[in-house]
Rosetta silent file (secondary structure, phi, psi, omega in degrees, C-alpha in Angstrom):
SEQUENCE: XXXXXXXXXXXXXXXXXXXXXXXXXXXXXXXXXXXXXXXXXXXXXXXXXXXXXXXXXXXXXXXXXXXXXXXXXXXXXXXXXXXXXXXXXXXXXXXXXXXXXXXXXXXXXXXXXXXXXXXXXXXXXXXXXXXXXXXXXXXXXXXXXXXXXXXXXXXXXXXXXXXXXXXXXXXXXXXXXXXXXXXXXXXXXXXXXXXXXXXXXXXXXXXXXXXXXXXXXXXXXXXXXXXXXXXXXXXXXXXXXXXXX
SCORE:     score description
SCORE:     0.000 S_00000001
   1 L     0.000  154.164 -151.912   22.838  -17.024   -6.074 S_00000001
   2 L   -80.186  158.383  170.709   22.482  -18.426   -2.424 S_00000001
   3 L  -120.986 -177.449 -149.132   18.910  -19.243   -2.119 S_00000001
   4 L   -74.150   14.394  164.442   17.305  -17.991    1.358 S_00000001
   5 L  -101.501   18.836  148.258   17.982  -20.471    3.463 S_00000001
   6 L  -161.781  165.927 -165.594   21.185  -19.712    3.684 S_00000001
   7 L   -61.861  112.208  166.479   23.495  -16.875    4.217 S_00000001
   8 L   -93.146  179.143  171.994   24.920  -15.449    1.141 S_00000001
   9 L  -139.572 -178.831   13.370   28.508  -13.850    0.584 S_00000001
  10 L  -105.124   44.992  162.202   30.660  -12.241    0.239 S_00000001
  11 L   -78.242   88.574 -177.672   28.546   -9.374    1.420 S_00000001
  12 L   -43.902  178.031  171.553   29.194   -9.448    4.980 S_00000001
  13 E  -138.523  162.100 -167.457   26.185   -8.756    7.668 S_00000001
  14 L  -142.936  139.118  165.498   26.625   -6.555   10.207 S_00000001
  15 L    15.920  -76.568  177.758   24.710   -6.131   13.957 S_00000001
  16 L   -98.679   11.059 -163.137   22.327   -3.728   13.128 S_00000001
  17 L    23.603   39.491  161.707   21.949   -4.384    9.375 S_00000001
  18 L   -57.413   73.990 -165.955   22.774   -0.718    8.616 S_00000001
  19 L   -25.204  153.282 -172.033   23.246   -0.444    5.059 S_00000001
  20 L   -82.985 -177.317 -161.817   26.590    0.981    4.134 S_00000001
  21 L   129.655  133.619  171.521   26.780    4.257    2.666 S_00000001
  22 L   -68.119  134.197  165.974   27.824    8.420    2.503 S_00000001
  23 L   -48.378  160.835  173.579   25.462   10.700    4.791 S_00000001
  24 L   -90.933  153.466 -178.757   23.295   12.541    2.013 S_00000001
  25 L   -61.863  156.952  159.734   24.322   15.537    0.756 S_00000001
  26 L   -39.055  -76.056  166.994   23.056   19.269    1.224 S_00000001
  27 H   -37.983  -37.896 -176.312   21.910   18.970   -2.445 S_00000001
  28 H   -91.776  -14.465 -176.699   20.133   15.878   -2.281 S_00000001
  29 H   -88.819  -30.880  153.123   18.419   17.228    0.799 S_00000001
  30 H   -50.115  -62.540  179.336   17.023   20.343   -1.150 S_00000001
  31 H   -25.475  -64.881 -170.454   16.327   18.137   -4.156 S_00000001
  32 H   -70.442  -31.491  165.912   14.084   16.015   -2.297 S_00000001
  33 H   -50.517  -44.271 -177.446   12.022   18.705   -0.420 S_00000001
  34 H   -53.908  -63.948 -175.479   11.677   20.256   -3.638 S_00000001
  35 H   -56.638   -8.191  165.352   10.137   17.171   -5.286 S_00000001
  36 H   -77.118  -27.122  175.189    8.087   16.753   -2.426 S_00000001
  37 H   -59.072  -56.393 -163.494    6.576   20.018   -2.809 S_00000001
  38 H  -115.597    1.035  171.583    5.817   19.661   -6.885 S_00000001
  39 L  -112.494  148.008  174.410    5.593   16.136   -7.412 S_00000001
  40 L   -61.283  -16.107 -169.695    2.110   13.968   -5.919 S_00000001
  41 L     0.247   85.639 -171.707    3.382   10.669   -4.462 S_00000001
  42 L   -81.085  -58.601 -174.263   -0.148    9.587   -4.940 S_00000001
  43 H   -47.815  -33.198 -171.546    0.827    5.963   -4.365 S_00000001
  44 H   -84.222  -10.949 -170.271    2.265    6.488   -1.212 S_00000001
  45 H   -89.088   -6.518  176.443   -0.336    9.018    0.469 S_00000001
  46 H   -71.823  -55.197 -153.102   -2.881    5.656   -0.410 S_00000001
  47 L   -54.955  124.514  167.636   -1.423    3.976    2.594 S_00000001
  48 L  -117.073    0.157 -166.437   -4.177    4.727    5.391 S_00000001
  49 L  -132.434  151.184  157.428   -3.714    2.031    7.674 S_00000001
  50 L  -129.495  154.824  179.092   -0.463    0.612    9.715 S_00000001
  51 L  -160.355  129.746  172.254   -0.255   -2.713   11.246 S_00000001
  52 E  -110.858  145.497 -165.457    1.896   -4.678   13.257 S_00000001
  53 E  -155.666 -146.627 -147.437    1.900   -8.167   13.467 S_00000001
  54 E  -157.449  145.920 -177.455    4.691  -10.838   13.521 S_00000001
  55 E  -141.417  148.290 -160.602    5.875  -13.180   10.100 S_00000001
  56 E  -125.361  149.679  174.750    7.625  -16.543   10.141 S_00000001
  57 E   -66.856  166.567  171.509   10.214  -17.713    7.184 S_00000001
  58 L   -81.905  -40.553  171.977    8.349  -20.650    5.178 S_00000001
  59 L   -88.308    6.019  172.155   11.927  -22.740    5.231 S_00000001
  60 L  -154.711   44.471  165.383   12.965  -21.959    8.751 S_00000001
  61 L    29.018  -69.302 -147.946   10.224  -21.489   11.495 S_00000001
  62 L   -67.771  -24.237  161.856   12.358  -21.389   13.719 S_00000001
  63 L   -85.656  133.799 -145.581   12.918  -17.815   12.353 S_00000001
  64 E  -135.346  136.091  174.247   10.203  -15.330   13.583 S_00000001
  65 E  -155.697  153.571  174.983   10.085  -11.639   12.798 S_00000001
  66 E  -110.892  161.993 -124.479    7.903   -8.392   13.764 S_00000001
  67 E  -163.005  119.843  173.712    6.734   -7.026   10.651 S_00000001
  68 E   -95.061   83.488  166.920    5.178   -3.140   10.013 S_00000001
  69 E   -46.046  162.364  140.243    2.486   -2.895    7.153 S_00000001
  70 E  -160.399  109.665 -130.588    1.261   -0.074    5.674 S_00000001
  71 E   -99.420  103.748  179.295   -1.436   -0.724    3.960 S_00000001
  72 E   -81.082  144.885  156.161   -3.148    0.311    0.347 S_00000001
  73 E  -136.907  115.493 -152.679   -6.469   -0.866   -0.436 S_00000001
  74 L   -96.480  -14.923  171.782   -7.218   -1.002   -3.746 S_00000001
  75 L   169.793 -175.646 -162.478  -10.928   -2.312   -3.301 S_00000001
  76 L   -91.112   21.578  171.073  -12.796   -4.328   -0.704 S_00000001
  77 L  -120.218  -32.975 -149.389  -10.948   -7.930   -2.193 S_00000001
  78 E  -137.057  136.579  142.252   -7.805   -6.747   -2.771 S_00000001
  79 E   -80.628  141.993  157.567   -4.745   -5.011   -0.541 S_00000001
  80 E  -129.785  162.619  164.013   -1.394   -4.159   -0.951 S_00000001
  81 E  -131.539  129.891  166.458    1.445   -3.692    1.643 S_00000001
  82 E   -75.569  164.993 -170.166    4.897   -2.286    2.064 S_00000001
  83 E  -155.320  115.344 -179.476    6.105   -4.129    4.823 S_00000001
  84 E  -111.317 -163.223 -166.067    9.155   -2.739    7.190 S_00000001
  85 L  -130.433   15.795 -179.491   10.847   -3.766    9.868 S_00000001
  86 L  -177.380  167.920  161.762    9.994   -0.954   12.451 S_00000001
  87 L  -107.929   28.655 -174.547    7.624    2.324   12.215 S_00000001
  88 L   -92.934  162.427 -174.177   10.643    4.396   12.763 S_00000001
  89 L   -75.883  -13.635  156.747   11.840    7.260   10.112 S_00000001
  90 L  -102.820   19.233 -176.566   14.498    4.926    9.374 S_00000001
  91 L   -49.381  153.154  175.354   12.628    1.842    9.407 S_00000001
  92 L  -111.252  131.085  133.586   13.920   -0.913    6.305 S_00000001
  93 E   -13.034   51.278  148.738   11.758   -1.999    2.989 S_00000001
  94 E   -10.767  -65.501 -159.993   11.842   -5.959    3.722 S_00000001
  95 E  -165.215 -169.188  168.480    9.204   -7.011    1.539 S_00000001
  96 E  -146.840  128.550  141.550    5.498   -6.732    0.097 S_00000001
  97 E   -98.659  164.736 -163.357    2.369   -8.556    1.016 S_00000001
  98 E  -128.056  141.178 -153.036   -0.439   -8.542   -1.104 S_00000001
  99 E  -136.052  145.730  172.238   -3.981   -9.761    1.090 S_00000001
 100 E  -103.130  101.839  151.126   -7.444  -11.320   -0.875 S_00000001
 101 L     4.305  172.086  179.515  -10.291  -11.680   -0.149 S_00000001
 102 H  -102.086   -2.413 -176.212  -11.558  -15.689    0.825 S_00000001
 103 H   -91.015  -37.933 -164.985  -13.700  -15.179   -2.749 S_00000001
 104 H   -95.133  -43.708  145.123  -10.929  -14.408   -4.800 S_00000001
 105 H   -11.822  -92.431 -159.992   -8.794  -16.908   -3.154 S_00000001
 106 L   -64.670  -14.106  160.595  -10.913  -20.120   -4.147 S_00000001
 107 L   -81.326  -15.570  174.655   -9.974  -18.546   -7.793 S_00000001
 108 L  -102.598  172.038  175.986   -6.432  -19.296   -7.875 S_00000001
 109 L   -29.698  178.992  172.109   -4.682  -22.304   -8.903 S_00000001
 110 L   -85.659  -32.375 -168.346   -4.033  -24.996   -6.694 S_00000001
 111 L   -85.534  -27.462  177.042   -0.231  -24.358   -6.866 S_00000001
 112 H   -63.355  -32.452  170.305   -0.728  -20.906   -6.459 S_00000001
 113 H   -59.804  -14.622 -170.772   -2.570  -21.464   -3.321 S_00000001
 114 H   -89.017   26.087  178.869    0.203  -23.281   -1.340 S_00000001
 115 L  -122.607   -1.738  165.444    2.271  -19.808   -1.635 S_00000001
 116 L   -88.994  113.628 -175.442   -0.630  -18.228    0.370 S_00000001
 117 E   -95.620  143.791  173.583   -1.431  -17.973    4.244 S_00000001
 118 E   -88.532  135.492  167.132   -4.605  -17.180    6.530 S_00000001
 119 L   -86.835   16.964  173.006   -5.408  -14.177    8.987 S_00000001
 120 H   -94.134  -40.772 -163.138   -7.825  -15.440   11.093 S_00000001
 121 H   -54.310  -37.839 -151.523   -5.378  -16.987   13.887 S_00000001
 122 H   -84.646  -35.635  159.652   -3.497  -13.868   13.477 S_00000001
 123 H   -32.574  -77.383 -157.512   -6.567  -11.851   13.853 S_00000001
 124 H   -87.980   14.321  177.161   -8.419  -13.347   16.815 S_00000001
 125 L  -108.860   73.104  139.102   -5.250  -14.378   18.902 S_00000001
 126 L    19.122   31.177  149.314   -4.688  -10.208   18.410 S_00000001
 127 L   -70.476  -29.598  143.880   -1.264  -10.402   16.852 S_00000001
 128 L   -56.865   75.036  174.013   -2.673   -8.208   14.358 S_00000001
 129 L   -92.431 -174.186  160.455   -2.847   -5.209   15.903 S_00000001
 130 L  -112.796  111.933  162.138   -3.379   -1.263   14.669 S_00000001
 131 L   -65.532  133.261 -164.940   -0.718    0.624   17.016 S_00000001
 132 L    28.506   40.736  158.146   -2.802    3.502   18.397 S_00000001
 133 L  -148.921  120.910 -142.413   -5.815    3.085   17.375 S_00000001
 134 L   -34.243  154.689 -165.702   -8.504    2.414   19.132 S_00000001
 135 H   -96.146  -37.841 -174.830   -9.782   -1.276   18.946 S_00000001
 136 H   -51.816  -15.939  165.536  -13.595   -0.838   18.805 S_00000001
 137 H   -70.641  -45.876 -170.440  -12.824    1.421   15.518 S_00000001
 138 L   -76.146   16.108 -174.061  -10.913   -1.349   13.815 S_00000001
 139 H   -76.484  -36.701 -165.873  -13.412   -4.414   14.647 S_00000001
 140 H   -58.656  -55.089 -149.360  -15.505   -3.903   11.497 S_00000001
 141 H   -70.152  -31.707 -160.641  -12.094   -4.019    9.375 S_00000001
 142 H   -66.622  -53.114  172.970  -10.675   -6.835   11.836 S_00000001
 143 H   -51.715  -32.142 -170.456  -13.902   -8.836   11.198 S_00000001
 144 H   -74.430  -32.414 -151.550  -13.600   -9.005    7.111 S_00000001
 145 H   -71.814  -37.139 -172.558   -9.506   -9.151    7.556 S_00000001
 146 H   -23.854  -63.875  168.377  -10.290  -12.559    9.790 S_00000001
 147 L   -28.448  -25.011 -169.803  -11.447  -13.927    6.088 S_00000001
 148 L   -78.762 -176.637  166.329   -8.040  -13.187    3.996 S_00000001
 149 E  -162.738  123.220  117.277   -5.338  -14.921    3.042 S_00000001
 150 E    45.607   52.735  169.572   -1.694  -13.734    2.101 S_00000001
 151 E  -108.188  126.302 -169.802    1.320  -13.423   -0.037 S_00000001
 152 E  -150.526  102.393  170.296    4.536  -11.900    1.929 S_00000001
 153 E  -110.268  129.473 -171.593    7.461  -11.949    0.025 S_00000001
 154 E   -97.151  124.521 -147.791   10.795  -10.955    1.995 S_00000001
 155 L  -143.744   55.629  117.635   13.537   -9.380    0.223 S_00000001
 156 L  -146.654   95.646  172.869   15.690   -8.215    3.005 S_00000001
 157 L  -105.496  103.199 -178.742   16.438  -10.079    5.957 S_00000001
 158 L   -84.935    4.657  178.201   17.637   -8.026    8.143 S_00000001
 159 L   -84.052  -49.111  165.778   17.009  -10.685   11.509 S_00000001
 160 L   -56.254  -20.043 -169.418   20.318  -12.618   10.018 S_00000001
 161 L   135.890  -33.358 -153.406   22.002   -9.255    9.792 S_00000001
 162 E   -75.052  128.099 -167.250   22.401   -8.464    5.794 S_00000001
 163 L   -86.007  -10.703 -142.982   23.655   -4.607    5.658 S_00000001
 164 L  -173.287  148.500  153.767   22.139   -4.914    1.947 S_00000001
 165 L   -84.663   92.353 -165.157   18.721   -6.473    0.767 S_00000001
 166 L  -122.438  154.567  159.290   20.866   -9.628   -0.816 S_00000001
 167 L    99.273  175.638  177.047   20.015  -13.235   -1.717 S_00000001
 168 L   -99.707  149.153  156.166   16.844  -14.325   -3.447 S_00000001
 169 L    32.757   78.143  169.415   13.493  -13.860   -1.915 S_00000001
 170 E   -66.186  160.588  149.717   11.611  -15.345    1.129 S_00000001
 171 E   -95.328  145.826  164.980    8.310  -16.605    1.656 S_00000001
 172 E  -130.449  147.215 -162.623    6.736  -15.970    4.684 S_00000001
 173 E  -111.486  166.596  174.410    4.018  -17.698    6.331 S_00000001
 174 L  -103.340  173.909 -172.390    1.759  -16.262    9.107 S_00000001
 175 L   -58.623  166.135 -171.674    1.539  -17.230   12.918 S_00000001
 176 L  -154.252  148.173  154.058   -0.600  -20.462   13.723 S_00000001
 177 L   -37.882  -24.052  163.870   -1.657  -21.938   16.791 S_00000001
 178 L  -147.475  158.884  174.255    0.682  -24.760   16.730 S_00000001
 179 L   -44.488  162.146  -10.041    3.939  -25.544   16.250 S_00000001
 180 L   -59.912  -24.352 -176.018    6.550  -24.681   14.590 S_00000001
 181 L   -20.375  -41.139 -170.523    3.676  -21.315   14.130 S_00000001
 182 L   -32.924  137.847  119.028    4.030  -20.094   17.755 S_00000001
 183 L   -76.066  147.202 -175.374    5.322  -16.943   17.845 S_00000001
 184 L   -86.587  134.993 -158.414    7.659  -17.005   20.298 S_00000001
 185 L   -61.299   20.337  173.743    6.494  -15.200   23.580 S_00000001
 186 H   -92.393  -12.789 -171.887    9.433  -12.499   23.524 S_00000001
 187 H   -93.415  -30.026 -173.194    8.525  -10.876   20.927 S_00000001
 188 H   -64.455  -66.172 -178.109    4.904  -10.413   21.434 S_00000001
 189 H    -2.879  -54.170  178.642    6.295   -8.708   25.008 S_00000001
 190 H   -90.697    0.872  158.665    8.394   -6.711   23.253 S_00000001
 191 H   -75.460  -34.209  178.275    5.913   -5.641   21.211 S_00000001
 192 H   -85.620    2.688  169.754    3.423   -4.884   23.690 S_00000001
 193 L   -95.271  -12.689  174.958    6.113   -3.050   25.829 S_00000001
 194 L   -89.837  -24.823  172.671    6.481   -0.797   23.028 S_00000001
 195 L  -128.338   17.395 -173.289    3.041    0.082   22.306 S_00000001
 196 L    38.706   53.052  150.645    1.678   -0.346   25.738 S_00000001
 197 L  -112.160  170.988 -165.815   -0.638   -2.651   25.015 S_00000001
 198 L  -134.263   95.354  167.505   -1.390   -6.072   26.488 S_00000001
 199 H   -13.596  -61.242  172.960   -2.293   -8.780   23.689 S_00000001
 200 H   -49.869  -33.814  176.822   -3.897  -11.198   25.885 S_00000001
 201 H   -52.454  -40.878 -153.254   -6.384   -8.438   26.557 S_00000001
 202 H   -87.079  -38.948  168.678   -7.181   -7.475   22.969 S_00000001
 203 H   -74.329  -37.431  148.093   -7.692  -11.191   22.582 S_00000001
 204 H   -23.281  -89.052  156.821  -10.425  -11.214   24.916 S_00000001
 205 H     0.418  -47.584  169.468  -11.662   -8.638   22.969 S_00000001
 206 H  -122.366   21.465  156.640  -12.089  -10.431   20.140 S_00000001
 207 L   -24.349  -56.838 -171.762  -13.592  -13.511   21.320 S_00000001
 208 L   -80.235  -10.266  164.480  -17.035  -12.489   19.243 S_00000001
 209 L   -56.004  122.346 -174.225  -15.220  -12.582   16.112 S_00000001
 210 L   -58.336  163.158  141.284  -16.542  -14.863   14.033 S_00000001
 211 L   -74.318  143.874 -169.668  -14.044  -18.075   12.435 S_00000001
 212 L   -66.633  119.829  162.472  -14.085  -17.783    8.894 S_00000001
 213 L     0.665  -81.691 -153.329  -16.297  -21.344    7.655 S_00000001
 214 L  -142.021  136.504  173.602  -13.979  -22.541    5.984 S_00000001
 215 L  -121.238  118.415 -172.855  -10.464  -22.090    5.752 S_00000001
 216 L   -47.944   85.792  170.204   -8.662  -23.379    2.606 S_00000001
 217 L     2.419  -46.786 -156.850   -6.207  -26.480    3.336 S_00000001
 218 L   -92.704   14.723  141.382   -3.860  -25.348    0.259 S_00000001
 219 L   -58.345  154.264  146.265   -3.225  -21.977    2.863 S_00000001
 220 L    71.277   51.007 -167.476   -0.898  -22.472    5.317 S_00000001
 221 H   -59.540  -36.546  175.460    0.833  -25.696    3.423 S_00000001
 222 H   -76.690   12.024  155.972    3.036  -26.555    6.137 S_00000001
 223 H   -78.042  -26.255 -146.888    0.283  -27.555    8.348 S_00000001
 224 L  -117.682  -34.442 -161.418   -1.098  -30.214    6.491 S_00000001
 225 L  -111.867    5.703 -179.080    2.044  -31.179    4.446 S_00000001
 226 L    66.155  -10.333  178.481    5.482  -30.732    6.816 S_00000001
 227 L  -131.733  154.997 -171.794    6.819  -28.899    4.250 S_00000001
 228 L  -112.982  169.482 -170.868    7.878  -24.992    3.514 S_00000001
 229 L   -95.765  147.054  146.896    8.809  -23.091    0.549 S_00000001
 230 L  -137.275  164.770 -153.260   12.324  -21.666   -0.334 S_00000001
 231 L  -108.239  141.188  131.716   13.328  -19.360   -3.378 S_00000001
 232 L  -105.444 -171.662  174.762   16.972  -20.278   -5.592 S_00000001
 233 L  -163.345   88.760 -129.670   18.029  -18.630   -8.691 S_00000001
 234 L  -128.388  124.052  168.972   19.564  -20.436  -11.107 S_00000001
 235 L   -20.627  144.040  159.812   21.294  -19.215  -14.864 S_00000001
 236 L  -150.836  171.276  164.108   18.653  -20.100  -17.752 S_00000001
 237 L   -74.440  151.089 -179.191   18.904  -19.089  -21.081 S_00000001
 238 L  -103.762  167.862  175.408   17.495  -16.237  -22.444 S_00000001
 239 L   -73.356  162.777  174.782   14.500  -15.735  -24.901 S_00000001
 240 L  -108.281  122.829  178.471   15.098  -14.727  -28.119 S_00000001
 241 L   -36.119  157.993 -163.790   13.108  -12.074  -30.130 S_00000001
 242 L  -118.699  119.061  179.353   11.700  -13.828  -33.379 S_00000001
 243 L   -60.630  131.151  120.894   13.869  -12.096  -36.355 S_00000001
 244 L    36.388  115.459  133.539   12.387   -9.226  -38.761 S_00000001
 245 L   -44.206    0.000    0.000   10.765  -10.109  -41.512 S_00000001
């Protein structure tokens, strides 16, 4: 299987990456109101927070995307996020990041750490926004997020095109102050034409945010080392169950 650096086939991509597909049925359109009705979707009513912010591939920079959270928090170390590709009712599943604490961090491995990225640029340069909601409520959460660090894995990339969540995996790293990191300035534009807000401001704004001490080297790996991650997927053998006695 292609790995994500490069286009796989024979699935074509198409414009708008609309997956292919029959409208849904009458029947499936009862179905699901009903189950909405009598079943709890507990997990999903956990999301309280949305946030947009902007995600770069780890093997190709030069690719850039704006990137919708919605956010679980499972305790004050550890998040999770679905992560879409709009806040629209037909927005696409991409990926999931999952955000740490800087305590729990400094607990994993070394190798496990290069697959991990830092929020404080993305904080206090205000690429991390909340879309409508006010920023003096979100400073407390903004200060602690400054602190995290990252894993955002992308399982549709829909910026090449792919009609279908195909191919193996991405990594994605987060924006950085210098190249290749920039995000590039059309998108924050078109982000801030969309939510009528004006970035530069909100970074004012968050001037008094502290910088985290210390931010862990084995974060952000392609700063220090020139190099990015990509996913393959290659046949292996499988295990075997250990026979019966």
């Amino acid at each position: 299987m292609a790995a994500s650096d490069t286009m796989p086939s024979p699935m074509p991509a198409g414009g708008d990456a609309i997956p292919p597909g029959r409208p849904m049925s009458t029947e499936q359109h009862l179905l699901d109101k009903g189950a909405q009705m009598m079943q709890s979707l507990k997990p999903a009513k956990e999301m309280k927070q949305h946030v947009c912010t902007f995600a770069i591939y780890s093997h190709d920079m030069t690719r850039q995307i704006e990137t919708h959270h919605y956010i679980t928090r499972l305790n004050q170390d550890f998040l999770q996020c679905a992560v879409y590709d709009s806040d629209r009712s037909d927005a696409h599943l991409i990926g999931v990041e999952y955000i740490i604490s800087d305590r729990m961090f400094e607990n994993l491995s070394l190798d496990e750490q290069k697959l991990w990225h830092s929020h404080a640029y993305e904080v206090k340069s205000a690429l991390w926004v909340n879309p409508r909601v006010p920023e003096m409520l979100g400073k407390p959460e903004l200060k602690d997020m400054a602190k995290t660090y990252g894993k955002f894995w992308c399982t549709w990339q829909v910026d090449r095109g792919d009609a279908l969540p195909i191919g193996a995996p991405a990594l994605m790293m987060s924006p950085q102050a210098v190249s290749p990191g920039v995000v590039k300035a059309e998108l924050v534009m078109k982000r801030d034409e969309e939510y009528n807000i004006s970035t530069e401001a909100l970074r004012q704004s968050r001037v008094e945010i502290e910088e985290p001490e210390w931010i862990n080297p084995q974060a952000d790996y392609w700063k220090q080392h020139g190099k990015g991650f990509a996913v393959d997927i290659h046949p292996t053998e499988m295990k075997k169950r250990a026979p019966f006695p």
